[in-house]
PLY file of the C-alpha trace (Angstrom):
ply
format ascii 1.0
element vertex 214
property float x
property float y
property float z
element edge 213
property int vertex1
property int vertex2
end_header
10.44 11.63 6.23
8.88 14.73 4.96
11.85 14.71 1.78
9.86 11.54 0.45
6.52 13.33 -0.60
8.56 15.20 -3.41
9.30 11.73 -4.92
6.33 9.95 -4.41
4.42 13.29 -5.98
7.01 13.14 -9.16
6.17 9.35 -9.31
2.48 10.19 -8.98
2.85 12.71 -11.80
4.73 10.97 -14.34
2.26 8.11 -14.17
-0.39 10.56 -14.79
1.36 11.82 -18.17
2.50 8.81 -19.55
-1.26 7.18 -18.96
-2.48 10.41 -20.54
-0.36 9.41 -23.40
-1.05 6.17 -23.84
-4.10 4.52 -25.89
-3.47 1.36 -25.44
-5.54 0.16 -22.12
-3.43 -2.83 -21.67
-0.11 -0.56 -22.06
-1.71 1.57 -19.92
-2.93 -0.76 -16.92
0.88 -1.94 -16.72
2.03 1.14 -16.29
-0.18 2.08 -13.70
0.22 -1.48 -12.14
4.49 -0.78 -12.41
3.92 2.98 -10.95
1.80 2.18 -7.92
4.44 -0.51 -6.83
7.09 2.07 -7.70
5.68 4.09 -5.28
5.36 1.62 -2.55
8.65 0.01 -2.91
10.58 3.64 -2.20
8.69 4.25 0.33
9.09 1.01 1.71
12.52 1.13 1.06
12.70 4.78 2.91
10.80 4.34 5.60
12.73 1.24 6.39
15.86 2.53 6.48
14.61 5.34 8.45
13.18 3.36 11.18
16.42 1.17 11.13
18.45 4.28 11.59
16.42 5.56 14.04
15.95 2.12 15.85
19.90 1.43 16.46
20.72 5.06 16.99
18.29 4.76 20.24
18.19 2.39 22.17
20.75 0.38 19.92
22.70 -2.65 20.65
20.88 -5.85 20.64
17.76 -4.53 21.68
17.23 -2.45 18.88
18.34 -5.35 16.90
14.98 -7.48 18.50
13.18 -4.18 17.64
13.98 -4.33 13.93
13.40 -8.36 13.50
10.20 -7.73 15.22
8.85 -5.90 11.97
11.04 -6.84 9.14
10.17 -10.97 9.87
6.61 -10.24 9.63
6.92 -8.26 6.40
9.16 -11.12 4.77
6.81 -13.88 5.52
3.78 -11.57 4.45
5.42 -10.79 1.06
6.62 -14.43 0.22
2.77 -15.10 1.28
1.55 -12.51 -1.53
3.87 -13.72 -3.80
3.14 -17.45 -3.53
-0.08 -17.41 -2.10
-1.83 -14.45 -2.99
-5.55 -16.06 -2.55
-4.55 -16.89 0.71
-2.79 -13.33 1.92
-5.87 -11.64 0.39
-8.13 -12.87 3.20
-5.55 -12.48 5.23
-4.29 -8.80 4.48
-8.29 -7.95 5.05
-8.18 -9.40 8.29
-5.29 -7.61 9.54
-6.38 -4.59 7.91
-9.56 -4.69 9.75
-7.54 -5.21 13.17
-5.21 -2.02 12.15
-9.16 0.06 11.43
-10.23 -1.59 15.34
-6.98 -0.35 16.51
-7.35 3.12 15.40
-11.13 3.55 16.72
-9.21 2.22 20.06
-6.93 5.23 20.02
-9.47 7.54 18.94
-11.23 6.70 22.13
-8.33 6.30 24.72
-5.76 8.55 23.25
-3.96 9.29 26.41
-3.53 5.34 26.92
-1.89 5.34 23.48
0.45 8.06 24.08
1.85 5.90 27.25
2.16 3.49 25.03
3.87 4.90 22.03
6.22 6.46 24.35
7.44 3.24 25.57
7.47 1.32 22.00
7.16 3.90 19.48
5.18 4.74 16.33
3.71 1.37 16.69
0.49 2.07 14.32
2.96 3.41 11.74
5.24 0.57 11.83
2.39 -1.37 11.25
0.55 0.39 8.22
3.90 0.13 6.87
5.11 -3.21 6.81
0.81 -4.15 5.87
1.17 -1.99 2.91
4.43 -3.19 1.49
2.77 -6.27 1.64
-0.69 -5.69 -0.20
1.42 -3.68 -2.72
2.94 -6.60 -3.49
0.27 -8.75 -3.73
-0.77 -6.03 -6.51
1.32 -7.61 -8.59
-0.96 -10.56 -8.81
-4.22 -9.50 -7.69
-4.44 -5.53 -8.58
-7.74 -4.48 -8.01
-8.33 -6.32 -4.51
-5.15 -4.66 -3.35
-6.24 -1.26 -4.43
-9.13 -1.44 -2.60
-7.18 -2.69 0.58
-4.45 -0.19 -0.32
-7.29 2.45 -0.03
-8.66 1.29 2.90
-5.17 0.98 4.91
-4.79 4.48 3.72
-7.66 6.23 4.64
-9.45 4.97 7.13
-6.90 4.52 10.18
-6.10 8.31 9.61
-9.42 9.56 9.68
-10.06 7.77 12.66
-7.13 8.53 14.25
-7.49 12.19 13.69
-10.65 11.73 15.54
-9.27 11.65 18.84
-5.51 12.87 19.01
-3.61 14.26 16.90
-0.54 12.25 18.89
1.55 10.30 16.23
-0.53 11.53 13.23
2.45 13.16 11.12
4.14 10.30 11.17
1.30 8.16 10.31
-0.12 10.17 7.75
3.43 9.98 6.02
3.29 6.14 5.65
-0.33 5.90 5.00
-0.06 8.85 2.04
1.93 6.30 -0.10
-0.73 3.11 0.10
-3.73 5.90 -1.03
-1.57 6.84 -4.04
-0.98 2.96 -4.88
-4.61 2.21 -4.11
-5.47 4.92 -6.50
-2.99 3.68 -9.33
-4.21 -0.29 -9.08
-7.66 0.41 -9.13
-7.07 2.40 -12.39
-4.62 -0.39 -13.36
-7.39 -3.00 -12.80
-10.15 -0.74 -14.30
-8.14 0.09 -17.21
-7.46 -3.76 -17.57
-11.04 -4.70 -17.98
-11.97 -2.12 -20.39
-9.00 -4.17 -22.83
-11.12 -7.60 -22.23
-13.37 -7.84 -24.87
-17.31 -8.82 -24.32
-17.72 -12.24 -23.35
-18.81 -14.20 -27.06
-17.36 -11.53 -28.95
-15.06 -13.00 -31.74
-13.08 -10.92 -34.25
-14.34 -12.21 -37.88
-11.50 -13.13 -39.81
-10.30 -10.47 -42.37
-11.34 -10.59 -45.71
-14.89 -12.67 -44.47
-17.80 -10.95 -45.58
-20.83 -10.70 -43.32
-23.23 -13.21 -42.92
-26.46 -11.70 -44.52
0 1
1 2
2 3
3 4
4 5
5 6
6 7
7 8
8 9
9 10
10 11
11 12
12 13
13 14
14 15
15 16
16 17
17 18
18 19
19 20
20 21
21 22
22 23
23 24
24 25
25 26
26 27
27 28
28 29
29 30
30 31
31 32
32 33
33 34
34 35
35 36
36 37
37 38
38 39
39 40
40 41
41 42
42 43
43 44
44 45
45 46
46 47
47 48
48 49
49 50
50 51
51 52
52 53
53 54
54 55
55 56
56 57
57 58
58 59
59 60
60 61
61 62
62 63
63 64
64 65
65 66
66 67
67 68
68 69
69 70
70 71
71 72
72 73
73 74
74 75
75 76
76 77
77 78
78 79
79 80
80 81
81 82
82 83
83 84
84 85
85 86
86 87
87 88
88 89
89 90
90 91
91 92
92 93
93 94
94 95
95 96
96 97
97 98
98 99
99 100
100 101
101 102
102 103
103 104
104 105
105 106
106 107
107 108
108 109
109 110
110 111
111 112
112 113
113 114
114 115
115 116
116 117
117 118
118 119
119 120
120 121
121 122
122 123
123 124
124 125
125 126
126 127
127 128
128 129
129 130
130 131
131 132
132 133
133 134
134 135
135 136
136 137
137 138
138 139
139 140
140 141
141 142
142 143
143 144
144 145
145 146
146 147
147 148
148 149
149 150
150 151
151 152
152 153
153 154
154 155
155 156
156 157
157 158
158 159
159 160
160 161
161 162
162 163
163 164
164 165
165 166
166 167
167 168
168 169
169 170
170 171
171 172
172 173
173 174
174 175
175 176
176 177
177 178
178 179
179 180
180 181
181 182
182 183
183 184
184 185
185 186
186 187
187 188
188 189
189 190
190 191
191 192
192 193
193 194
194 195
195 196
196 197
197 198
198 199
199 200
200 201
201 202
202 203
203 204
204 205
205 206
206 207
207 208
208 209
209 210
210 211
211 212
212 213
């Protein structure tokens, strides 16, 4: 997992310059729209095949088959809900959100019951910032700034909490959650960026050659 920061930096970075470079605030919001899903989708794409790997290399066999639809259902019918519903899966993304924040003041306060737990299923609370954030990235597509903010949120806050009381399963959760604070960072300059092209509401360009009324 570790070999994906590299990428996700470089992605990070040429963003950066090619914003830097460009004057044009619509140019530039979808670039920085285009460069925070870039980051998501290798990640998602990564981490994925990852888990997979590690998934039917132990316990294998149909169970880890069960194991693997358990997640990857639930992220296909979230993203065909961000993509064709996205008013819907915003409300929804914050509720589930919110449940992954409760979860992690849970294990900040019975860490020992979590680490029973994750030893019999796993890097659950990875697994699920993961498939949540492939998700809202997606619905960044259509509604940028709300998923920056939830992109943020998923990010940040379930790490900071978690680090609270264990440090059991952080690495691993700190990986996945490093890639929806980049993307939250990149949409909400996306979506920033995008309203400094709209012009003032009323404002009309006067048609060239038109001299000013007096």
């Amino acid at each position: 997992m570790a070999l994906g920061f590299p990428l996700v930096a470089v992605i990070f970075i040429l963003a950066v310059v090619f914003v830097v470079r460009q004057p044009d605030p619509v140019q530039r919001a979808r670039i920085l729209k285009r460069a925070g899903f870039g980051v998501m989708a290798f990640v998602t794409a990564f981490f994925g095949l990852f888990v997979v790997g590690e998934t039917f290399a132990d316990p294998g066999g149909w169970t880890a088959l069960g194991w693997v639809a358990a997640w990857a259902l639930p992220l296909v019918v979230l993203a065909a809900l961000a993509w064709y519903r996205p008013d819907w899966a915003t409300g929804l993304f914050a509720v589930l959100i919110a449940a992954v924040v409760g979860v992690s003041v849970w294990f900040a306060v019975d860490p020992q019951g979590w680490r029973a737990f994750d030893d019999r299923h796993g890097p659950i609370r990875a697994i699920i910032s993961f498939v949540l954030g492939a998700a809202v990235a997606l619905l960044g597509l259509k509604r940028t700034g709300v998923a920056g903010v939830l992109l943020l949120v998923l990010g940040v806050v379930p790490v900071v909490l978690s680090s609270l009381g264990s440090q059991l399963g952080l690495a691993s959760l700190a990986v996945v959650s490093s890639a929806p604070f980049i993307a939250g960072i990149l949409y909400l300059w996306s979506a920033a960026s995008a309203g400094r092209s709209v012009p003032p509401e009323g404002a009309q360009a006067r048609p060239e050659g038109r001299p000013k009324a007096a």
